[in-house]
ZANU-79767 format. One record per atom (N, C-alpha, C): atom name; residue in one letter; x, y, z; chain. Coordinates in Angstrom, 2 decimals, padded with zeros to 5 digits, always signed. Each point is the difference from the previous one (the first is absolute). Example, Ala and Ser with C-alpha at 12.3 -4.5 7.8 and 13.67 -1.06 7.14 Angstrom:
<nodes>
<node N; a; <+013.19; -005.69; +007.80>; A>
<node CA; a; <-000.89; +001.19; +000.00>; A>
<node C; a; <+000.90; +001.20; +000.00>; A>
<node N; s; <-000.35; +001.05; -000.72>; A>
<node CA; s; <+000.82; +001.19; +000.06>; A>
<node C; s; <-000.77; +001.09; +000.73>; A>
</nodes>
This chain:
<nodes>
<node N; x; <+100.60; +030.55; +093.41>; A>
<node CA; x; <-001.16; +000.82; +000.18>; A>
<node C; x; <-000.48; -000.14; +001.44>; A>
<node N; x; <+000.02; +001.37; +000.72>; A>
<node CA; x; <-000.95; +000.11; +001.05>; A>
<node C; x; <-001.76; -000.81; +000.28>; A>
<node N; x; <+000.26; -000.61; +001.34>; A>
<node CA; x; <-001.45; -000.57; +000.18>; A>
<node C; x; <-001.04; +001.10; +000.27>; A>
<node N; x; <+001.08; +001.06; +000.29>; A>
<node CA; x; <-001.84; +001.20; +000.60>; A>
<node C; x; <+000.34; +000.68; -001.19>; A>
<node N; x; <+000.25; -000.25; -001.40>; A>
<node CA; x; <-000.46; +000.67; -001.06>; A>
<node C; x; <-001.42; -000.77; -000.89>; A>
<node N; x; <-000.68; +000.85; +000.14>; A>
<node CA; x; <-001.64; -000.93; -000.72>; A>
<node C; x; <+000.44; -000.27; -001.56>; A>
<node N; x; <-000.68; -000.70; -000.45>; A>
<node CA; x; <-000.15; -000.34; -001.16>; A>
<node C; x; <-000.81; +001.03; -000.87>; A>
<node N; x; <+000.14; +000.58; -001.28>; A>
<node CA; x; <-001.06; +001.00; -000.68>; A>
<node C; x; <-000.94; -000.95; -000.47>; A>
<node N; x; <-000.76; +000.79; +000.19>; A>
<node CA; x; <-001.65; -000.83; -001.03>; A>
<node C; x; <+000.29; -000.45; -001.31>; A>
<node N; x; <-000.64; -000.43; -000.44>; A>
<node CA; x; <+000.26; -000.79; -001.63>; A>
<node C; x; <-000.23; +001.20; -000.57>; A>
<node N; x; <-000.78; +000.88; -000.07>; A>
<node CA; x; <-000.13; +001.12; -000.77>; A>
<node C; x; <+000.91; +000.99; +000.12>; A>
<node N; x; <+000.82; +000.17; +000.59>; A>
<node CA; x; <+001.14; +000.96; +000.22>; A>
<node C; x; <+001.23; -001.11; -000.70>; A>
<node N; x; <+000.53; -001.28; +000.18>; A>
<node CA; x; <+000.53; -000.68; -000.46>; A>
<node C; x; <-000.42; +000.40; -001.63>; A>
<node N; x; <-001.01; -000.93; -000.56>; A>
<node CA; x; <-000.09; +000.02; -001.17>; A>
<node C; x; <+000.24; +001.94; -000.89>; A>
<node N; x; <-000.61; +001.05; +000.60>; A>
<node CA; x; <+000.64; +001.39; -000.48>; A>
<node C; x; <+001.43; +000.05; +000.24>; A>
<node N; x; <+000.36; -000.48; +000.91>; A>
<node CA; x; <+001.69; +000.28; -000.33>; A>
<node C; x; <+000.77; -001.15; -001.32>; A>
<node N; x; <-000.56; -001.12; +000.21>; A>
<node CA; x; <+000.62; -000.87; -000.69>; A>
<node C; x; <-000.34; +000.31; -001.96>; A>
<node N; x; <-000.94; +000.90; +000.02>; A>
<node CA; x; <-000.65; +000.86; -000.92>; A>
<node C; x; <+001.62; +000.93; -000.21>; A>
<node N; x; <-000.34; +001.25; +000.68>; A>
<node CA; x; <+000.89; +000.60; +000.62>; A>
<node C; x; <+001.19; +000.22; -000.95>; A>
<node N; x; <+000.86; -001.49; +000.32>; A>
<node CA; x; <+001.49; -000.57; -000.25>; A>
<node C; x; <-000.24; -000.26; -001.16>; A>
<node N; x; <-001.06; -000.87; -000.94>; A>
<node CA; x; <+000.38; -000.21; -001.00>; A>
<node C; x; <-000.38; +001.05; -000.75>; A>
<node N; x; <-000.89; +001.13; +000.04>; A>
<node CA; x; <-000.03; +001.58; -001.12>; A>
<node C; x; <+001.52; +000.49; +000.34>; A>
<node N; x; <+000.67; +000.35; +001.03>; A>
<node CA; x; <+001.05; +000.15; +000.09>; A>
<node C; x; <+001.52; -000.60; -000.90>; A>
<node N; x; <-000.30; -001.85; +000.54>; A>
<node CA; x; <+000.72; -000.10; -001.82>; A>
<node C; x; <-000.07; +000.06; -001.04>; A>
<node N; x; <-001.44; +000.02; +000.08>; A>
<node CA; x; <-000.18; +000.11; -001.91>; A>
<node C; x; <+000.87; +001.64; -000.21>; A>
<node N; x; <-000.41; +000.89; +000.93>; A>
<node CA; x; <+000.62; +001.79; -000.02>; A>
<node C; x; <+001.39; -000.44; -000.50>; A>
<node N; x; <+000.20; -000.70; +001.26>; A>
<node CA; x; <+001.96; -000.09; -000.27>; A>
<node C; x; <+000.85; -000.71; -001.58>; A>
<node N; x; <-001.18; -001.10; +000.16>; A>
<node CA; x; <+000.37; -000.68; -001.60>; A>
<node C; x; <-000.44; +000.65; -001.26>; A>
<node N; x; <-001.14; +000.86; +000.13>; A>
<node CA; x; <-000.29; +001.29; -001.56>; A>
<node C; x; <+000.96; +000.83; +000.70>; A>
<node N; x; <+000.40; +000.84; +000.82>; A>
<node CA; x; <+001.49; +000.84; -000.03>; A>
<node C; x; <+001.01; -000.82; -000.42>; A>
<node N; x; <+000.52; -001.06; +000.28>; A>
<node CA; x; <+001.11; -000.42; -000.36>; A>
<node C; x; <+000.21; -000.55; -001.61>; A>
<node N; x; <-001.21; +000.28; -000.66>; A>
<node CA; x; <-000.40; -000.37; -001.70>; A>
<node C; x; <+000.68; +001.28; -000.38>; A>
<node N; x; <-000.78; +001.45; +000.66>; A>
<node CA; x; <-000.41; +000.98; -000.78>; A>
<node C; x; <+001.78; +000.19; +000.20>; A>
<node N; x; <+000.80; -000.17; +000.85>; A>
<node CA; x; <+001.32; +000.94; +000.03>; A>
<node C; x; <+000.89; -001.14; -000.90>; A>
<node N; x; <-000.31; -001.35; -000.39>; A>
<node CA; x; <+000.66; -000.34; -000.94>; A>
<node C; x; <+000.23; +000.23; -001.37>; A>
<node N; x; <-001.88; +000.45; -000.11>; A>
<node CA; x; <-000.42; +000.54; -001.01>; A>
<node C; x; <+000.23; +000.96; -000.87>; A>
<node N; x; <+000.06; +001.05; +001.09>; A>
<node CA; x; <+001.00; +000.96; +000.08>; A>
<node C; x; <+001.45; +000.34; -000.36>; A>
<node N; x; <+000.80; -000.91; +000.36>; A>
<node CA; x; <+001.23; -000.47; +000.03>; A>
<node C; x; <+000.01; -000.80; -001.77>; A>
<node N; x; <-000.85; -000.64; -000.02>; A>
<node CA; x; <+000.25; -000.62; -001.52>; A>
<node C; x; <-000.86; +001.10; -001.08>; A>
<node N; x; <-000.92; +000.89; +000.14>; A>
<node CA; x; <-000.49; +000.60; -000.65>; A>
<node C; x; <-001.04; -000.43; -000.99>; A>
<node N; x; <-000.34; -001.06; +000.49>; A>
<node CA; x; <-001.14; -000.56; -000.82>; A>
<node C; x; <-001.94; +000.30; +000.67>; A>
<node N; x; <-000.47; -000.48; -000.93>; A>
<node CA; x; <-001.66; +000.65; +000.34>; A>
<node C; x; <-000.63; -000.29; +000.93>; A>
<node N; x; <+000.52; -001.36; +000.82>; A>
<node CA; x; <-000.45; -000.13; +001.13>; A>
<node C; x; <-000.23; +000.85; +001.27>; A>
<node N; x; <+000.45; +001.87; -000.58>; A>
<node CA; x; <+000.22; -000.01; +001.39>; A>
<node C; x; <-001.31; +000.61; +000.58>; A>
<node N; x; <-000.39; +000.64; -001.08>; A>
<node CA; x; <-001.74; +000.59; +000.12>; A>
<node C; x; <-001.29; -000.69; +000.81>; A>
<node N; x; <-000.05; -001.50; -000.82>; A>
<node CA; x; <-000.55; -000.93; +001.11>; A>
<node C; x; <+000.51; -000.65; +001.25>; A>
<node N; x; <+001.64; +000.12; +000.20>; A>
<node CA; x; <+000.13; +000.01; +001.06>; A>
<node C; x; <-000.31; +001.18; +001.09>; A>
<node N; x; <-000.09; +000.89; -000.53>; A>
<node CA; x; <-000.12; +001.26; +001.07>; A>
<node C; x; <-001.35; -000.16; +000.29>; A>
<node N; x; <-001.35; -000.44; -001.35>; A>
<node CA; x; <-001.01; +000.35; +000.64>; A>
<node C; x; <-000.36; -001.55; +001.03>; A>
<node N; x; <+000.47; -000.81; -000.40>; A>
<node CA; x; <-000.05; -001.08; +001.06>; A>
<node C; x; <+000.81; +000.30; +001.46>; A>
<node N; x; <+000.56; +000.52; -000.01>; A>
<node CA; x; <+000.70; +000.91; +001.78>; A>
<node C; x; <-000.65; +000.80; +000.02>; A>
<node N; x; <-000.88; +000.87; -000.50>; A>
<node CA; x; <-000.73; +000.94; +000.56>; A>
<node C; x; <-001.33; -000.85; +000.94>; A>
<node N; x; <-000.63; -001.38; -001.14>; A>
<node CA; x; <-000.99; -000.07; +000.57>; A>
<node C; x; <+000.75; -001.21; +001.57>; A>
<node N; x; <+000.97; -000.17; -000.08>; A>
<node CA; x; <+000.58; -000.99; +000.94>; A>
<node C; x; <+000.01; +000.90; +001.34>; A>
<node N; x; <+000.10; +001.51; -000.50>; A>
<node CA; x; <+000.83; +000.94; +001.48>; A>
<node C; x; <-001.87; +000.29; +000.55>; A>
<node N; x; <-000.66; +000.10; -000.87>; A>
<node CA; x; <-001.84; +000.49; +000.29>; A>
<node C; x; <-000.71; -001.69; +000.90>; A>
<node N; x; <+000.54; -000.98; -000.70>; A>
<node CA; x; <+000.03; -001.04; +000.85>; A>
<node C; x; <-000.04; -000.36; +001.19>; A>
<node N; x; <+001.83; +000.40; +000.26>; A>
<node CA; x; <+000.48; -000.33; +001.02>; A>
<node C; x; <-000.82; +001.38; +001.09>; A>
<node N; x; <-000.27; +001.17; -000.51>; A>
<node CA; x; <-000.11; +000.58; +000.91>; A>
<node C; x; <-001.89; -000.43; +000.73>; A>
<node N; x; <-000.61; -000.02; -001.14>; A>
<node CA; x; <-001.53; -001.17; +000.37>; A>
<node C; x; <+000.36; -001.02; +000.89>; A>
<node N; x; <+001.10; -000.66; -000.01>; A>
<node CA; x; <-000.35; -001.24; +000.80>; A>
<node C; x; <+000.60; +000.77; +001.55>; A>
<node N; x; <+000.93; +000.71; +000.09>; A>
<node CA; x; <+000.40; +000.62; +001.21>; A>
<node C; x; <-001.01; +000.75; +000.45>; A>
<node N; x; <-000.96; +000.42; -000.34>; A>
<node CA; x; <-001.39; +000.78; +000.37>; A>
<node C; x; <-000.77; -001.39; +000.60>; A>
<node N; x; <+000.01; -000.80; -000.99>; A>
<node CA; x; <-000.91; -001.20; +000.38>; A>
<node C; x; <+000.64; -000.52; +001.70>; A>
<node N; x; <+001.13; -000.24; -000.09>; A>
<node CA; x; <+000.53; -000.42; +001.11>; A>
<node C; x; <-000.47; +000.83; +001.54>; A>
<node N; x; <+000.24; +001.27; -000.57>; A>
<node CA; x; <-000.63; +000.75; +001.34>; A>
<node C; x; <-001.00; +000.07; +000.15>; A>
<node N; x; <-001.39; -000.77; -000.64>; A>
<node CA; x; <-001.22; +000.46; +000.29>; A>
<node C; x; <-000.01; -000.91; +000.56>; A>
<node N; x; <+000.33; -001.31; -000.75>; A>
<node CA; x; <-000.52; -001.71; +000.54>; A>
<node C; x; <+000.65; -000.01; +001.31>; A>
<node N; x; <+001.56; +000.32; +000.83>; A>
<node CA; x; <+000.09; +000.40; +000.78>; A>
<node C; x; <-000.89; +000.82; +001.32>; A>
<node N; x; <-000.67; +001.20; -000.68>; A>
<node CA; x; <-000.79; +000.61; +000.87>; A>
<node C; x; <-001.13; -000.60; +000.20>; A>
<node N; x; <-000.62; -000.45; -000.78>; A>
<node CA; x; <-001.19; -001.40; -000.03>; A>
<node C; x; <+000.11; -001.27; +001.00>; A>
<node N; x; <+001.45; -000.54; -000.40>; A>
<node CA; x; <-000.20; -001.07; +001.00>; A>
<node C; x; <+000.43; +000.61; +001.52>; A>
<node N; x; <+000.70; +000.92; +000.44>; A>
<node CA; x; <+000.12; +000.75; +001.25>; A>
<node C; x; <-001.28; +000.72; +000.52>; A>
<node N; x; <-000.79; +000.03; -000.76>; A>
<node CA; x; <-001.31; +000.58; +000.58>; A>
<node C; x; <-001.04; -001.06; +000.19>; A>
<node N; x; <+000.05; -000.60; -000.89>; A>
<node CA; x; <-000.25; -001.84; +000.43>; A>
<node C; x; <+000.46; -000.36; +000.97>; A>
<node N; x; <+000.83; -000.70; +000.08>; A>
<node CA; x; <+000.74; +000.04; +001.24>; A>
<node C; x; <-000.12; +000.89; +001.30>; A>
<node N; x; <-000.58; +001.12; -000.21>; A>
<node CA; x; <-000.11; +000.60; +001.51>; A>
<node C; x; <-001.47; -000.48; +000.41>; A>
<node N; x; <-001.32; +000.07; -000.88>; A>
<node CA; x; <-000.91; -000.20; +000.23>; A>
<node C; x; <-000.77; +001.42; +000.43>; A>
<node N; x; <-001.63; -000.39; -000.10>; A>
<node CA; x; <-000.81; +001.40; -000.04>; A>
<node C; x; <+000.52; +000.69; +001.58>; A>
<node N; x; <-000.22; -000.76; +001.20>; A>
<node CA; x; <+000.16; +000.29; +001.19>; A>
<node C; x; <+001.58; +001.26; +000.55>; A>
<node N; x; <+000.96; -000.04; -000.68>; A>
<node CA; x; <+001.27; -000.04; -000.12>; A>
<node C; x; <+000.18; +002.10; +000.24>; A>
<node N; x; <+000.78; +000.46; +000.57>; A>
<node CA; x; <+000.28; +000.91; +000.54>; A>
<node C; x; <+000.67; +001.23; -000.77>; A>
<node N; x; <-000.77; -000.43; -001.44>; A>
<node CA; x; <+000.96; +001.08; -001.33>; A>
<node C; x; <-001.06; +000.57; -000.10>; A>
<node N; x; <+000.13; +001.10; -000.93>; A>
<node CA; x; <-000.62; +000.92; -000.91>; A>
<node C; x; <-001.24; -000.20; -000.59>; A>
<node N; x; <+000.05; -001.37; -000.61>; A>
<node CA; x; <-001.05; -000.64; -000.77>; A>
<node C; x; <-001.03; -001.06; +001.18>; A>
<node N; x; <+000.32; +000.25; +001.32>; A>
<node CA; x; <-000.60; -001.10; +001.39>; A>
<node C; x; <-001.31; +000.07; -000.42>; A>
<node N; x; <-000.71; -001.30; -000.20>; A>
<node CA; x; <-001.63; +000.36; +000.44>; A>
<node C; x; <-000.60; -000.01; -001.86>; A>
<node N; x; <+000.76; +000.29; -000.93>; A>
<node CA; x; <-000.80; +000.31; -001.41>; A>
<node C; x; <-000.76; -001.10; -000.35>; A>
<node N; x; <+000.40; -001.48; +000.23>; A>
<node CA; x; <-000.49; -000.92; -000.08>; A>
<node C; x; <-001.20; -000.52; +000.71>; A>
<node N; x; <-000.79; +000.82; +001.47>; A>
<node CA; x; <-000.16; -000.57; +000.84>; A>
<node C; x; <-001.90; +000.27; -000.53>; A>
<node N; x; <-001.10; -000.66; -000.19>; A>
<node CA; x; <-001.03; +000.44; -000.54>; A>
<node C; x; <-000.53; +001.01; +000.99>; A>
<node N; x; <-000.75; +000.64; -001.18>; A>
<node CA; x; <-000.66; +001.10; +000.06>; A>
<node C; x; <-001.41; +000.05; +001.13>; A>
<node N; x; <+000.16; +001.03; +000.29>; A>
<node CA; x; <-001.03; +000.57; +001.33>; A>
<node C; x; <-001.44; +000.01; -000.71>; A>
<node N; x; <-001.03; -000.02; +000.12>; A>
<node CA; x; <-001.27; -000.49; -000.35>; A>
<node C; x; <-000.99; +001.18; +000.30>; A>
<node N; x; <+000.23; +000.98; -001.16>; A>
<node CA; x; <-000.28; +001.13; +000.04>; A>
<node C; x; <-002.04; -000.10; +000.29>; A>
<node N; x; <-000.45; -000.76; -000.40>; A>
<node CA; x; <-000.98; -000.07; +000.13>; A>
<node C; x; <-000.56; -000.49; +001.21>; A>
<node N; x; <+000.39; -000.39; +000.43>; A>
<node CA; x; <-000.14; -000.64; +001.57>; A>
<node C; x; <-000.64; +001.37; +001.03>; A>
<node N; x; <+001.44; +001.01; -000.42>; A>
<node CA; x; <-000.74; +001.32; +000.70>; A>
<node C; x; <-001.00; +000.89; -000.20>; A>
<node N; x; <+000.02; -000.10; -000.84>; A>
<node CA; x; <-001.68; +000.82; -000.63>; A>
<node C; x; <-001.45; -000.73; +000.68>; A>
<node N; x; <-000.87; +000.60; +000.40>; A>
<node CA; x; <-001.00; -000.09; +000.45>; A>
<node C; x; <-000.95; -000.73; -001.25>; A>
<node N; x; <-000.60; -001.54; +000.52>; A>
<node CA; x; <-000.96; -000.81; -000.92>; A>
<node C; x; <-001.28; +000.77; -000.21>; A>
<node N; x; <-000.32; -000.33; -001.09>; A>
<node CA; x; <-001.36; +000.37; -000.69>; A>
<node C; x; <-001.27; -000.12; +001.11>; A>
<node N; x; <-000.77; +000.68; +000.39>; A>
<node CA; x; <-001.23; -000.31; +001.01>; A>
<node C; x; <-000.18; -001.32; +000.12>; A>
<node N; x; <-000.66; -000.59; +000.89>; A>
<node CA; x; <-000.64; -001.26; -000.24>; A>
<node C; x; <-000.87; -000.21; -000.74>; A>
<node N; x; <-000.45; -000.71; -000.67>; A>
<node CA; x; <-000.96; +000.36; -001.09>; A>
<node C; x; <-001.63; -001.04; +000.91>; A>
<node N; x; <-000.72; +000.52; +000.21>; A>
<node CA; x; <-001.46; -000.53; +000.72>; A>
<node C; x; <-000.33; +000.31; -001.01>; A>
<node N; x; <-001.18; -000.87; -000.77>; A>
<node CA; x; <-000.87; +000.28; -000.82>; A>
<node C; x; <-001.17; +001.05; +000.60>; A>
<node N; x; <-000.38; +000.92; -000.48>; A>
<node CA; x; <-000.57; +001.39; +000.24>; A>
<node C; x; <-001.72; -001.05; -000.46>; A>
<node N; x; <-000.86; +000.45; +001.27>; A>
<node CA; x; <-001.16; -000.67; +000.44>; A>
<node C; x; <-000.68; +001.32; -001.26>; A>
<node N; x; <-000.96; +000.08; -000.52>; A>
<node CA; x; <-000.99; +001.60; -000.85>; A>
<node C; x; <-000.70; +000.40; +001.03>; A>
<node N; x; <+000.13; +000.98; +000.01>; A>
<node CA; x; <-001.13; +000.84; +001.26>; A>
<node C; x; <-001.44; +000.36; -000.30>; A>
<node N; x; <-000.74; -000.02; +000.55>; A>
<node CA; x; <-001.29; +000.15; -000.56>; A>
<node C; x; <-000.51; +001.46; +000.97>; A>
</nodes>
């Protein structure tokens, strides 16, 4: 492994390592359902609906991967940083500041 390759954040680590294992469970309910298949017994119904929810899985955690990705790269650039999103972080302008204060308030002497 390259030294000028960074390390991913733990949160991009842990979604992939996610990732890999919905992926085998996919590969190990396919490899039930075509035996299943092959022997013709009842297993193969719950194997199919267990690969269905394995392929809805795997495709959640590959979504997950690219967000936590875009998260820690936008992290990583910081509010200051020369993208799209520059500055969203940076607090807010003090809208009230510009508006003109209430009179001074002098207590009003009664006129006679």
């Amino acid at each position: 492994m390259s030294a000028a390759r960074r390390r991913l954040p733990d949160e991009v680590r842990s979604a992939a390592v996610r990732a890999v294992l919905c992926l085998a469970f996919t590969l190990v309910c396919l490899t039930v359902a075509v035996f299943a298949s092959y022997a013709g017994t009842g297993l193969l119904t719950p194997a199919l609906m267990a690969m269905g929810l394995g392929v809805f899985g795997t495709m959640w955690c590959l979504l997950e991967i690219m967000i936590s990705r875009q998260v820690a790269a936008q992290r990583a650039r910081g509010p200051h940083s020369a993208s799209p999103m520059a500055g969203s972080r940076t607090a807010r302008r003090d809208v009230r500041a510009d508006r003109p204060g209430p009179a001074s308030r002098q207590p009003r002497l009664p006129t006679t």
